[in-house]
MITOR-209629 format. One record per residue (C-alpha): residue number from 1; x, z, y. Coordinates in steps of 0.2 Angstrom, whole numbers. Each point is the difference from the previous one (the first is absolute). Example, Ala and Ser with C-alpha at 12.3 -4.5 7.8 and 13.67 -1.06 7.14 Angstrom:
2
PT, n, X, Z, Y
PT, 1, 62, 39, -22
PT, 2, 6, -3, 17
// end
This chain:
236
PT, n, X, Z, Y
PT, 1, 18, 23, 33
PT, 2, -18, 3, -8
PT, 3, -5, -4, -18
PT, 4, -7, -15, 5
PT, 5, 15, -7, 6
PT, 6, 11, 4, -13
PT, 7, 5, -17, -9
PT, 8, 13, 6, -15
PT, 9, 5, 13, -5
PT, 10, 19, 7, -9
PT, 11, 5, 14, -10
PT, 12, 19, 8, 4
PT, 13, -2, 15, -14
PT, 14, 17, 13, -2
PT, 15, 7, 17, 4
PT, 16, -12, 9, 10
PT, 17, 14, 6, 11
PT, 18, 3, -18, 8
PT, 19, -9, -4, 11
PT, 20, -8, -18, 0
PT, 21, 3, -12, 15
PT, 22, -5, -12, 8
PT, 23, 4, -14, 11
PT, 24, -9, -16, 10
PT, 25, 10, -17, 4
PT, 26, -12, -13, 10
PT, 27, -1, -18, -9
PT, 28, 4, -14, 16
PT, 29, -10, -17, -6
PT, 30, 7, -11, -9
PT, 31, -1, -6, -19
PT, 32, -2, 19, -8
PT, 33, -15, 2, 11
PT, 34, -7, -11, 10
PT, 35, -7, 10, 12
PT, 36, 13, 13, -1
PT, 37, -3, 17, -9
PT, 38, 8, 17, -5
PT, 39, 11, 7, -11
PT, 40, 0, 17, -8
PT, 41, 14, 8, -9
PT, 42, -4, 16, -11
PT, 43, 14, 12, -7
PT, 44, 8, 18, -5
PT, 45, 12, 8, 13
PT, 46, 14, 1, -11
PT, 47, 11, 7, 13
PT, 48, -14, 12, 9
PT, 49, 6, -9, 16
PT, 50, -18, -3, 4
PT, 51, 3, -20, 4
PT, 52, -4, -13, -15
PT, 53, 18, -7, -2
PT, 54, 1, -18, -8
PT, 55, 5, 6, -18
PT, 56, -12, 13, 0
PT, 57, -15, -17, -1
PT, 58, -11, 4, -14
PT, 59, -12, -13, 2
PT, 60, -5, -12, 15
PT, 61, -18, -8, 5
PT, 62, -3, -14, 11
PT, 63, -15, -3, 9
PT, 64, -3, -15, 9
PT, 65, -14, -2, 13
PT, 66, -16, -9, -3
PT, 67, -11, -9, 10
PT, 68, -13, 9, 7
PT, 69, -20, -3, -6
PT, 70, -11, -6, 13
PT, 71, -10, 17, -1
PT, 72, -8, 15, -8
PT, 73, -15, 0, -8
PT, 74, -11, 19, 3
PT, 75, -10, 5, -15
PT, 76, -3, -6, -14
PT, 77, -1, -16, -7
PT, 78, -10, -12, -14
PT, 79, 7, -15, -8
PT, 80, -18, -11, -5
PT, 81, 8, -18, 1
PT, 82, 13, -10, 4
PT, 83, -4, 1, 19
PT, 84, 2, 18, -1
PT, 85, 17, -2, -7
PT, 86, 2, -14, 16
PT, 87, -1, 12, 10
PT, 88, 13, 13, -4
PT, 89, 13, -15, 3
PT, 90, 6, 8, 14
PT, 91, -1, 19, -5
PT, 92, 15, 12, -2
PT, 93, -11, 16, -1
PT, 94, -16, 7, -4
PT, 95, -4, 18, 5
PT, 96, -13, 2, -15
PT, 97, -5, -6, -19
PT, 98, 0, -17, -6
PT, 99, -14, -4, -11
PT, 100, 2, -16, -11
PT, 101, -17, 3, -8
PT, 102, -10, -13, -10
PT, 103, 9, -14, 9
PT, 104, -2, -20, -2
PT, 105, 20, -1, 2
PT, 106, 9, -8, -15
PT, 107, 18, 6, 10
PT, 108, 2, 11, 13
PT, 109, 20, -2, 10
PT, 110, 2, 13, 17
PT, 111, 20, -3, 4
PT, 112, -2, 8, 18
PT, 113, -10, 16, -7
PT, 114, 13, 14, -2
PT, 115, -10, 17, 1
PT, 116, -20, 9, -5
PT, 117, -4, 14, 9
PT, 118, -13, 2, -15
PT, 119, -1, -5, -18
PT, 120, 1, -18, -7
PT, 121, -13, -3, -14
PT, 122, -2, -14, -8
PT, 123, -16, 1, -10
PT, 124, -12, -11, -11
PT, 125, 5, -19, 7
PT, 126, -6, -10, -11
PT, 127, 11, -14, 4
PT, 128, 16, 7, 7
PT, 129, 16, -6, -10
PT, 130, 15, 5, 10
PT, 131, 3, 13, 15
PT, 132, 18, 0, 10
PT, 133, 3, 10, 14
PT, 134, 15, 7, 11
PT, 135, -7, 18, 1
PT, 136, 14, 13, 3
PT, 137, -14, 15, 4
PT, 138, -17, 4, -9
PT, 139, -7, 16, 4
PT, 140, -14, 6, -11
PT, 141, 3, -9, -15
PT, 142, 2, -18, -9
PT, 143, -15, -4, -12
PT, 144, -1, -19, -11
PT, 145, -12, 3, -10
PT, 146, -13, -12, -11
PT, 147, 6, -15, 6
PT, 148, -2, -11, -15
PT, 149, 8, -17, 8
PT, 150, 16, 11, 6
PT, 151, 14, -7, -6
PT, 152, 16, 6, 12
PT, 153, -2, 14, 13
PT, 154, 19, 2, 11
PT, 155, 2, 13, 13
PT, 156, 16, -7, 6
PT, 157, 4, 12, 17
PT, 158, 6, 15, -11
PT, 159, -3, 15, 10
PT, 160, -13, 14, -5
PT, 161, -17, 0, -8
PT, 162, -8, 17, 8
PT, 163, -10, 5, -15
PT, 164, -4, -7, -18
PT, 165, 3, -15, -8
PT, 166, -13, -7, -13
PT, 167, -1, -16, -7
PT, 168, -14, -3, -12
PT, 169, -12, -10, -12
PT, 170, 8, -18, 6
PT, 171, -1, -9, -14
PT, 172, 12, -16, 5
PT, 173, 13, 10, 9
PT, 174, 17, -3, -9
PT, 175, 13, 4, 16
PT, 176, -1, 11, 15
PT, 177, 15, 7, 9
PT, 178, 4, 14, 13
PT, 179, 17, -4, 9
PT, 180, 12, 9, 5
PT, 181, 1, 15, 4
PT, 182, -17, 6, -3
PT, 183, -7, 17, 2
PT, 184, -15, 5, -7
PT, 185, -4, 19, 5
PT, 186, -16, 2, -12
PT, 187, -4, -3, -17
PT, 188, 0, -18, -9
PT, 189, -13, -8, -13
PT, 190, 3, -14, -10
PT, 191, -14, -3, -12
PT, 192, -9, -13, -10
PT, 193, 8, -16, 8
PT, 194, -1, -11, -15
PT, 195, 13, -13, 3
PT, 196, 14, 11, 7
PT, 197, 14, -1, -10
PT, 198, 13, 12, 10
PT, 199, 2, 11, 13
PT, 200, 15, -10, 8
PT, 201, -9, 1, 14
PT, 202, 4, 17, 4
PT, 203, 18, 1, -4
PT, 204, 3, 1, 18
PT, 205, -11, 15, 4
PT, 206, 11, 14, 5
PT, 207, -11, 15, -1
PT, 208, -16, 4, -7
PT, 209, -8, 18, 10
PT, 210, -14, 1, -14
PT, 211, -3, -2, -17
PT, 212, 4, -18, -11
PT, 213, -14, -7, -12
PT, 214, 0, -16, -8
PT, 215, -14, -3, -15
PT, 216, -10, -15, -6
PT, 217, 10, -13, 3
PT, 218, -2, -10, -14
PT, 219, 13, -11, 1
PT, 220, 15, 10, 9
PT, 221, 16, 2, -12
PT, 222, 13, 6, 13
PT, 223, 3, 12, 14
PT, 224, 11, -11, 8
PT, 225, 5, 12, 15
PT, 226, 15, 7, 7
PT, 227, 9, 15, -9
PT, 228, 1, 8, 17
PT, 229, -20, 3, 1
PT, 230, -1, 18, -1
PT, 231, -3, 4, -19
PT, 232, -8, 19, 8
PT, 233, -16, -11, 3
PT, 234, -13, 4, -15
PT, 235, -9, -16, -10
PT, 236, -13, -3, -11
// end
């Protein structure tokens, strides 16, 4: 299982003298998941019998499978125009950075695109107001950034950003959301977004590796996060 293929992830915390176990149940097709899927069940041996007995279920994942994209995309990749974003229809993987730079797109939808080899930035379009994407893997980072149309940004595959998280000096942005579950390993920034009123967005993040800062939003007046977000992680 490589870290890019990781697609949730789920805590089973007690004494360090039980050992933690697992267990994989194939899905058949059929109205869970269409196409059929996996099951994974996660608990403490109770008993020390080495085999994950039925009461001994802490927690249970199901993963059906997806369709497969078309094809990979090697290196890295710039978003100009709407026929840019045309033709990453079909696209389930790119092997390096995706640039949305200085862009004449107003919105920006990749359902198929599921992991980034390299970073996603999202810089300086002067017209861009919504970005929605099923991303489960970023390595390298996730940037949004002085996009002064931005209204809503969604990452909606969960999974693991590989690096920071900023997102800054877009002025119209009042909702963005990280979905479940969602690991960022680096350090996040939430600064000088004028029109964001909550971090609700983020109540779903499960671990933070680096440091937390959120300044200069001017209209922000809650939190609005999960109590389980480590509160180790330093803010300013």
């Amino acid at each position: 299982l490589s870290d890019d293929e990781v697609e949730t992830t789920s805590y089973v915390c007690g004494e360090p003298e039980r050992t933690v176990l697992t267990k994989t149940e194939a899905i058949a097709a059929g109205t869970e998941c269409p196409l059929g899927g996996s099951r994974v069940l996660a608990g403490r041996d109770e008993n020390a019998n080495n085999l994950l007995e039925t009461s001994e279920v802490e927690t249970t994942l199901t993963l059906c499978r997806e369709r497969q994209a078309a094809w990979t995309y090697f290196g890295d990749y710039t978003i100009h125009n709407a026929a840019d974003v045309a033709a990453l229809a079909d696209v389930g993987h790119i092997t390096g950075r995706l640039r949305i730079e200085a862009s004449t797109v107003e919105e920006i939808d990749l359902p198929t695109l599921t992991t980034l080899g390299g970073a996603l930035h999202i810089q300086d379009n002067p017209q861009l107001k919504r970005f929605d994407s099923t991303l489960k893997f970023v390595s390298g980072g996730v940037i949004i950034q002085g996009n002064p149309q931005l209204e809503s940004f969604w990452l909606s595959g969960g999974g693991t950003i590989r690096g920071g998280f900023t997102l800054a000096q877009n002025e119209r942005l009042d909702h963005f959301t990280l979905f479940n579950p969602m690991d960022i390993t680096g350090s996040v920034v939430i600064e000088s977004n004028a029109a964001l009123t909550s971090l609700h967005g983020m109540r779903l993040v499960a671990r933070i590796g680096g440091s937390l800062t959120v300044k200069n939003n001017a209209s922000l007046t809650t939190a609005g996060w999960r109590d389980t977000l480590d509160h180790n992680v330093p803010y300013g």
